[in-house]
C-alpha positions as CSV (number, residue, x, y, z in Angstrom):
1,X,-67.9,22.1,107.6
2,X,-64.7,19.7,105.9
3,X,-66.5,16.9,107.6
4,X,-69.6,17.4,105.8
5,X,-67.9,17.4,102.5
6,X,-66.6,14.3,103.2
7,X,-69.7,12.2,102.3
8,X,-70.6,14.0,99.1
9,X,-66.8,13.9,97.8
10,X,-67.1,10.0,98.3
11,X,-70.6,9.9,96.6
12,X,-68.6,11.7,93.3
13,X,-65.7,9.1,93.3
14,X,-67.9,6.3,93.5
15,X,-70.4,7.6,90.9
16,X,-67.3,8.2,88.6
17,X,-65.8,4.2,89.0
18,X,-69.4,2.9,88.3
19,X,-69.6,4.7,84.8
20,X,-65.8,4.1,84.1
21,X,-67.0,0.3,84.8
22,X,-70.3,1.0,82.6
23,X,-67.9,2.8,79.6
24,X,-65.7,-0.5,79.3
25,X,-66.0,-2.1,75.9
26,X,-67.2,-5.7,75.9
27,X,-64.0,-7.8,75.1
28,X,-64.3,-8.8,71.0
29,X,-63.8,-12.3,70.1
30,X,-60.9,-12.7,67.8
31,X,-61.8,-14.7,64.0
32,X,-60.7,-17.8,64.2
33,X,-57.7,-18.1,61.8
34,X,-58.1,-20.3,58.5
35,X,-55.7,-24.3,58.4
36,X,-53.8,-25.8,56.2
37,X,-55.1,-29.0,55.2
38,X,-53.6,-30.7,51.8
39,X,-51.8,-28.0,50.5
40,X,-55.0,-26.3,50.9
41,X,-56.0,-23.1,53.1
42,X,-59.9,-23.8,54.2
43,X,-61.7,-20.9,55.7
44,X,-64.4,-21.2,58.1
45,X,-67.6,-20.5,57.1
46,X,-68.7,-16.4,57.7
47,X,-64.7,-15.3,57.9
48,X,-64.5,-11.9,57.5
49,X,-61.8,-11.9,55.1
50,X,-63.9,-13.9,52.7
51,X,-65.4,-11.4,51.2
52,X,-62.4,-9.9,50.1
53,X,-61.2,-12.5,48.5
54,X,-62.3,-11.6,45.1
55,X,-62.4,-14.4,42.2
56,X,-62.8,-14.3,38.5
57,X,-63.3,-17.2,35.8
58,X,-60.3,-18.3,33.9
59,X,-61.7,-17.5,30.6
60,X,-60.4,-19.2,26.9
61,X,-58.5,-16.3,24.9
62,X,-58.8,-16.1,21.1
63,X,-56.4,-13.1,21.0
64,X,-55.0,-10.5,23.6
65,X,-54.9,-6.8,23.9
66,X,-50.7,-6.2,23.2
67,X,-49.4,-2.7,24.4
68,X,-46.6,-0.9,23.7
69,X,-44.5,1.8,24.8
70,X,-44.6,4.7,21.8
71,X,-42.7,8.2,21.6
72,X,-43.8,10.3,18.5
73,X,-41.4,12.6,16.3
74,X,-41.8,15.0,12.8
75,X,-42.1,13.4,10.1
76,X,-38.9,13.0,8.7
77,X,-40.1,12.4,4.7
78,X,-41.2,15.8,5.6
79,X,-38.9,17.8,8.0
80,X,-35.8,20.0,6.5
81,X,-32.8,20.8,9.5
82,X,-31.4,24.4,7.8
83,X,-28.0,24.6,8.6
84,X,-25.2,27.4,7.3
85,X,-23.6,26.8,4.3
86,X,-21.0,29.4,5.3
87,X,-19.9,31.4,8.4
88,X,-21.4,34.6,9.1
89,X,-23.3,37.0,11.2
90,X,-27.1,36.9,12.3
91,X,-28.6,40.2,10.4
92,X,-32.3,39.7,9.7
93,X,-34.2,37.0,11.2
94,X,-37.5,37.0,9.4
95,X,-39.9,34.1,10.8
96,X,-40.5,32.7,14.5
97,X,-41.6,29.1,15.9
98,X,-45.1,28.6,14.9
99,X,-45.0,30.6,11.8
100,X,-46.0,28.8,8.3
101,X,-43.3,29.2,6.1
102,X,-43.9,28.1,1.9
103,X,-40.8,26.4,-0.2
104,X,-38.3,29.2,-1.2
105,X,-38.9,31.5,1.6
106,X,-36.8,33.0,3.3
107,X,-36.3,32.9,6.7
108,X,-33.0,35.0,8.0
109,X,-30.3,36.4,7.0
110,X,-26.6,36.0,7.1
111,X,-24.3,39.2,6.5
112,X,-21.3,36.4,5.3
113,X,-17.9,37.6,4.0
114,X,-17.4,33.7,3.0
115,X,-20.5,34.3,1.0
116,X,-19.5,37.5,-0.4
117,X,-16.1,35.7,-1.5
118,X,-18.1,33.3,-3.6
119,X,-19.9,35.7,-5.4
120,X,-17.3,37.3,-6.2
121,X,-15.9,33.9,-7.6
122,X,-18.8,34.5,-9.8
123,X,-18.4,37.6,-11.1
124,X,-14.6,36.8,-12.1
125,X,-15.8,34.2,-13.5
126,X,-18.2,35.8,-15.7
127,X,-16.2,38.6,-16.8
128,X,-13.2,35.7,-17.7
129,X,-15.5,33.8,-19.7
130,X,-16.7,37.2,-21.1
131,X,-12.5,37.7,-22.1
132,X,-12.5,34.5,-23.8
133,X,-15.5,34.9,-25.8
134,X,-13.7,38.2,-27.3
135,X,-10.6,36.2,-27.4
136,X,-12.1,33.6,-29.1
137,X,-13.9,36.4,-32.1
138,X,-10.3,37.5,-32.7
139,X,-8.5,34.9,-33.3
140,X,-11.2,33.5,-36.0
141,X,-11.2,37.1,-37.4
142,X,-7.3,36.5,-37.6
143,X,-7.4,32.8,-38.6
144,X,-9.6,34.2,-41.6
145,X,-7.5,36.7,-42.9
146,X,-4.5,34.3,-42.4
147,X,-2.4,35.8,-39.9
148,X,-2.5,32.8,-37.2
149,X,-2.3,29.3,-37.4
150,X,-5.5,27.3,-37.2
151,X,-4.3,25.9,-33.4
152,X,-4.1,29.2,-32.1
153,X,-8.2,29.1,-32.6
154,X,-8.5,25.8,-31.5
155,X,-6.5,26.8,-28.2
156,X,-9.2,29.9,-28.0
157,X,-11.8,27.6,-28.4
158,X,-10.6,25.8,-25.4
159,X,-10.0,28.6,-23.3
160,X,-13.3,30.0,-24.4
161,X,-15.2,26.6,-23.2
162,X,-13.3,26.7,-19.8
163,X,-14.4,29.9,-18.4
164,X,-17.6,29.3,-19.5
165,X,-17.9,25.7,-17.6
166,X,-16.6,27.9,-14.4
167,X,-19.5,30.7,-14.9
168,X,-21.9,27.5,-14.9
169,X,-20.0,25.8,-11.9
170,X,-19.5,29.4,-9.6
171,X,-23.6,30.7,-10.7
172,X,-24.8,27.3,-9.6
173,X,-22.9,27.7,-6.1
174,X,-24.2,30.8,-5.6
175,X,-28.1,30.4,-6.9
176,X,-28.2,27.3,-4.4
177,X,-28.2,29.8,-1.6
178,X,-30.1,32.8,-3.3
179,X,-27.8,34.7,-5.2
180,X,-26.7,34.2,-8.7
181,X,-25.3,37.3,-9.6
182,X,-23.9,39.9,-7.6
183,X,-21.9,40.7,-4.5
184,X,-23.6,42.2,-1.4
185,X,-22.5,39.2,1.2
186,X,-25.9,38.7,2.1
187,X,-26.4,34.4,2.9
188,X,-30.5,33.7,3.1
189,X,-31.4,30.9,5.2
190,X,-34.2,29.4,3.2
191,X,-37.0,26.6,3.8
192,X,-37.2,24.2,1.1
193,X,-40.4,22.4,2.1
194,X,-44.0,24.3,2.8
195,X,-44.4,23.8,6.5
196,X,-44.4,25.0,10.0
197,X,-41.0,26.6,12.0
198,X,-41.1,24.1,14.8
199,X,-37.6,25.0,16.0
200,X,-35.2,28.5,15.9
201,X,-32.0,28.3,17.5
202,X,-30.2,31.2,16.6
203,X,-31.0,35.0,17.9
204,X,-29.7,38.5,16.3
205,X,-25.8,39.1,15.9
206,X,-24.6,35.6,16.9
207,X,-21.9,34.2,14.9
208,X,-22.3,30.9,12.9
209,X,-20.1,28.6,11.3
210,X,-20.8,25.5,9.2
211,X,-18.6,23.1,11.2
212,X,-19.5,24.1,14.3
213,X,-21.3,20.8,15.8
214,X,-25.0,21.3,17.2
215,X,-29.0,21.9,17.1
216,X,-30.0,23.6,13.3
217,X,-30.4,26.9,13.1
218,X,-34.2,26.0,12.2
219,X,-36.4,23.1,12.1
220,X,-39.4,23.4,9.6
221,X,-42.1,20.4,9.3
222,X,-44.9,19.4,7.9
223,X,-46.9,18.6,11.6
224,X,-50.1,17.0,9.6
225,X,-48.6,13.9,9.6
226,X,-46.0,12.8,12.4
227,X,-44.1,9.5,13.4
228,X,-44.8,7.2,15.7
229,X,-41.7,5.5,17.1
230,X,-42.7,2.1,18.9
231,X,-40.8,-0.4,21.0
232,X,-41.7,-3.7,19.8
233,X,-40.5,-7.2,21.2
234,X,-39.6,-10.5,19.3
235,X,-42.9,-11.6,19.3
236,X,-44.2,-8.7,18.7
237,X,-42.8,-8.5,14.7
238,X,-45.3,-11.1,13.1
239,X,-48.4,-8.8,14.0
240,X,-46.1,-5.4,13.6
241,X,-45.8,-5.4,9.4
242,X,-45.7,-2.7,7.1
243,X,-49.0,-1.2,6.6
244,X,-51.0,-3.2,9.8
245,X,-52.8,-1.0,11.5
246,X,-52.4,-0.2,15.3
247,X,-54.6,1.7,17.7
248,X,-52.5,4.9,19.2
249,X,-53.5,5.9,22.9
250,X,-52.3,9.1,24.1
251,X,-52.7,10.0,28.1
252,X,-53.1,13.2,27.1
253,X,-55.9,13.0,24.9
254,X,-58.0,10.0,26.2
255,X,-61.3,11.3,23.9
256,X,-59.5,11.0,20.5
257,X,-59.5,7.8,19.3
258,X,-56.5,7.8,17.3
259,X,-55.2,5.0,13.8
260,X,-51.6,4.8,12.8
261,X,-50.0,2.5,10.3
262,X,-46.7,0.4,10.7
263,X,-44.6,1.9,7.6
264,X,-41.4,0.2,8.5
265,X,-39.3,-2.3,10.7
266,X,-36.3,-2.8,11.9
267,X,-34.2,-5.4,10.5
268,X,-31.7,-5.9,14.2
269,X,-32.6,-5.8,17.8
270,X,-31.3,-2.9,19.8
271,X,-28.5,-4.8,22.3
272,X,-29.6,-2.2,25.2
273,X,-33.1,-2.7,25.7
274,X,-33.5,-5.8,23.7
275,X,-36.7,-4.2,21.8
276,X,-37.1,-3.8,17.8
277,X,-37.4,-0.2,16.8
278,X,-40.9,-0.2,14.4
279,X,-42.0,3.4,12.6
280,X,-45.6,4.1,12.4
281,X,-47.3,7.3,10.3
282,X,-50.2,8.9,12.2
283,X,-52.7,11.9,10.7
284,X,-52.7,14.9,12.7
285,X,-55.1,17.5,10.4
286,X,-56.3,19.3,13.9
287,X,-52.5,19.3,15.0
288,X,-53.5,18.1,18.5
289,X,-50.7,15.5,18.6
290,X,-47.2,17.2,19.2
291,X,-43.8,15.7,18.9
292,X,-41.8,14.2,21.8
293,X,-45.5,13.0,23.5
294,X,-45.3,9.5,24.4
295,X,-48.2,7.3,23.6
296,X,-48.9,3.8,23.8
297,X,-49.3,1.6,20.8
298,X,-52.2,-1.4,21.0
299,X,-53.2,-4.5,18.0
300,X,-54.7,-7.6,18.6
301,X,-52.8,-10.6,18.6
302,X,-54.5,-13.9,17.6
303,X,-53.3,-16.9,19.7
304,X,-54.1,-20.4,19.0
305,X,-54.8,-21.9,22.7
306,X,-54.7,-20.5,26.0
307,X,-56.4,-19.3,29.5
308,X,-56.9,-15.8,30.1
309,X,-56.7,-14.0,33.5
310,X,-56.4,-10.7,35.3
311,X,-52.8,-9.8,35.9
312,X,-53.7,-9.2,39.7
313,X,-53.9,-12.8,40.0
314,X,-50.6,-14.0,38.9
315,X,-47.7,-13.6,41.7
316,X,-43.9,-14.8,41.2
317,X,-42.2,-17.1,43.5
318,X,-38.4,-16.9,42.3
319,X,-38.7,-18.1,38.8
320,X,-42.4,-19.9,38.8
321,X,-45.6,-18.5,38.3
322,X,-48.4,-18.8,40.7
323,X,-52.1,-18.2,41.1
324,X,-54.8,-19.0,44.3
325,X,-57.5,-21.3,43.1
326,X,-61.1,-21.1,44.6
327,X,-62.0,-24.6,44.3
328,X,-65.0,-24.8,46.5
329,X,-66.3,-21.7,48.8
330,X,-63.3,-20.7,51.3
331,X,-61.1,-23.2,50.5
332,X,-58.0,-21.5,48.0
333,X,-55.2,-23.5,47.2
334,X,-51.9,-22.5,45.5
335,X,-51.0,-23.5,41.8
336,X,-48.4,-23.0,39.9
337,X,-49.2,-22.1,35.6
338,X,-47.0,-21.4,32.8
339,X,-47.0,-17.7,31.6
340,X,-47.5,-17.4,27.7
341,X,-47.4,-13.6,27.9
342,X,-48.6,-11.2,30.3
343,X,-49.5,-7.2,30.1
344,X,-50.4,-4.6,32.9
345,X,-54.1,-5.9,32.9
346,X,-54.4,-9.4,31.5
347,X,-52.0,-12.4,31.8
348,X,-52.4,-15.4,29.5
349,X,-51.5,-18.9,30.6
350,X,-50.6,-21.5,28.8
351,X,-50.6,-24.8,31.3
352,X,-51.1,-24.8,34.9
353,X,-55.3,-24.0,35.0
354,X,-58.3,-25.4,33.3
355,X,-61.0,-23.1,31.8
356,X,-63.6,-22.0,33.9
357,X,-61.9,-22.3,37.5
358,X,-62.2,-19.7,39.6
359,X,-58.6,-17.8,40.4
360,X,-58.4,-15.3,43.7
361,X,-58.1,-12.1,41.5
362,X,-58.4,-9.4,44.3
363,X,-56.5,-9.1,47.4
364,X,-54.3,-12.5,46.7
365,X,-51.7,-10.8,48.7
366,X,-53.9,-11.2,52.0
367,X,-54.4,-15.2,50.9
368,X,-50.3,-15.5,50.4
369,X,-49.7,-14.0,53.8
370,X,-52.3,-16.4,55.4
371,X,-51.1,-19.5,53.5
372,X,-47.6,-18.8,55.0
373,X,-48.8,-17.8,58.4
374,X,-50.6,-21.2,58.3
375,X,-47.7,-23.0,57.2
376,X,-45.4,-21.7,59.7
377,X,-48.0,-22.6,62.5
378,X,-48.6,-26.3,61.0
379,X,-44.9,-26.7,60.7
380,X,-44.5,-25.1,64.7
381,X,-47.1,-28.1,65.6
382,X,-45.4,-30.8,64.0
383,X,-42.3,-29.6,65.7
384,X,-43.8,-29.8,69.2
385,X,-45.6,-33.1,68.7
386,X,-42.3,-34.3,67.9
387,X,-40.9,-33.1,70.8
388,X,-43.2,-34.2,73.3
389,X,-42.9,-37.6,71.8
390,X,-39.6,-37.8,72.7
């Protein structure tokens, strides 16, 4: 019986080799690898990588498309930062963060011995100048019948016309914060501007001082107009003037198309990040911008001469510039230009290319690791020619 499964079991092994043998893959010819000839790297015709190697007309620019880093913040012309004019304890607060607020109201309340001590300044005050008044009647009555000399008046005038310029000075204190008359120690935090609370920093029962260092008790702004705070550079401050207009693009919102206008500049550079602080005004009526977003800022800047190409084509080599010309099919060769100014997208070029040549704008990285995989290999050659001569 073993010897009879002999046979077959060799028939299986030998069935299984043939279709391991049939299964092998056919061994794939390699693309022959592009020279060096002239400075140029030439491609054989049908490479594989050739269609990767993307190229785009260098095209005459008229202007560019300038972009700028943007951060926008209230407006300031109509923001108010309510701080404690004295020290006292949070009793009452009255509005919340989001809540529209209209000039005079207010919007918590204080329970402020400091306060109370000033009001009572001004009732002192009132009833002194009240005295003198009296004072004052008495001595003309006197003067009159000729029992006082006539500088005894005059020094009752005086007195009178004191007290009364403190009523005027403690009243005025007081009716700045709500209270001209009166002493209940009661200190109203009040918005002097029609607006929105955007900021509360303060909860029930906490103490407050007026020196103490930190974020206002409350922020209230007007958010139907805000700030835009833009990052300009040198060249950026001829275009950038007072009332230009600029194109405001926020990541956020990328279906509003959005106008602000330059309302002020700078007159120094900042020594950190060598930028010029510009202020732009932007309408928000739908309230759909909010502060702190950051934005970008784009104009158009007019240039007199100069070749425009896609930032993907330009590459750095230490300090020069560099781009892959296409100046017949597969043949690219490397050439150094002179960068005028250069963004994310675009790059414009002010010597180095002529207009219309074609430049290697996609996958130019592939073409730079070829040119110095070709170099390498022409420089290997020359090495062992040299060699064997010897």
């Amino acid at each position: 019986m073993f010897l009879k499964k002999i046979p077959t079991l060799i028939t299986v092994l030998s069935l299984a080799a043939l279709a391991a043998c049939q299964d092998k893959a056919e061994p794939v010819a390699a693309a022959p690898l592009p020279i060096i000839q002239n400075n140029q790297l030439r491609y054989p015709a049908g490479h594989p990588q050739l269609p990767l190697l993307v190229s785009t007309p260098a095209a005459a620019a008229k202007s560019i498309s300038v972009e700028l880093p943007a951060r926008l913040v209230w407006n300031e012309e109509k923001t108010q930062r309510i701080y404690p004019a004295f020290a006292g304890r949070v009793a009452h607060i009255l509005t919340d963060v989001g809540q529209a607020v209209s000039a005079g109201q207010v919007l918590a309340q204080l329970a402020s011995p400091e306060f109370g001590a000033a009001q009572a300044d001004t009732s002192r005050a009132v009833a002194d100048a009240t005295l003198a008044r009296q004072a004052l009647q008495r001595q003309r009555e006197l003067f009159e019948a000729g029992v006082v000399a006539r500088k005894d008046v005059e020094q009752a005038e005086a007195d009178a016309a004191r007290a009364q310029a403190e009523v005027a000075r403690a009243q005025a204190r007081t009716s700045l914060y709500g209270s001209a008359s009166g002493v209940n120690q009661q200190l109203g935090l009040r918005s002097d501007i029609r607006g929105v609370v955007v900021e509360r920093n303060l909860n029930p029962g906490q103490e407050v001082r007026p020196d103490a260092s930190g974020a206002p008790l409350f922020v209230v702004s007007d958010p139907g107009s805000l700030w835009v705070q833009i990052d300009a550079h040198e060249a950026d401050v001829a275009d950038l003037r007072p009332g230009a207009r600029v194109s405001l693009l926020v990541p956020t919102l990328p279906d509003q198309k959005l106008d602000a206008t330059i309302s002020a500049v700078t007159d120094q550079i900042d020594p950190n990040t060598r930028t010029i602080k510009v202020r732009a005004t932007v309408a928000n009526p739908q309230r759909l911008l909010k502060s702190e977003m950051l934005a970008t800022v784009r104009y158009e800047r007019t240039v007199a001469k100069g070749l425009e190409v896609p930032a993907t084509a330009v590459f750095l080599k230490g300090t020069q510039h560099y781009v892959f010309v296409q100046s017949q099919p597969g043949v690219f060769e490397p050439r150094d230009v002179k960068v005028a100014y250069e963004s994310a997208k675009l790059v414009l070029l002010s010597a180095g290319l002529q207009e219309g040549e074609q430049v290697v704008s996609q996958n130019g990285l592939l073409l730079a690791r070829e040119l110095r995989i070709a170099q390498d290999s022409a420089l290997a050659n020359g090495a062992a020619q040299e060699q064997g001569k010897r």
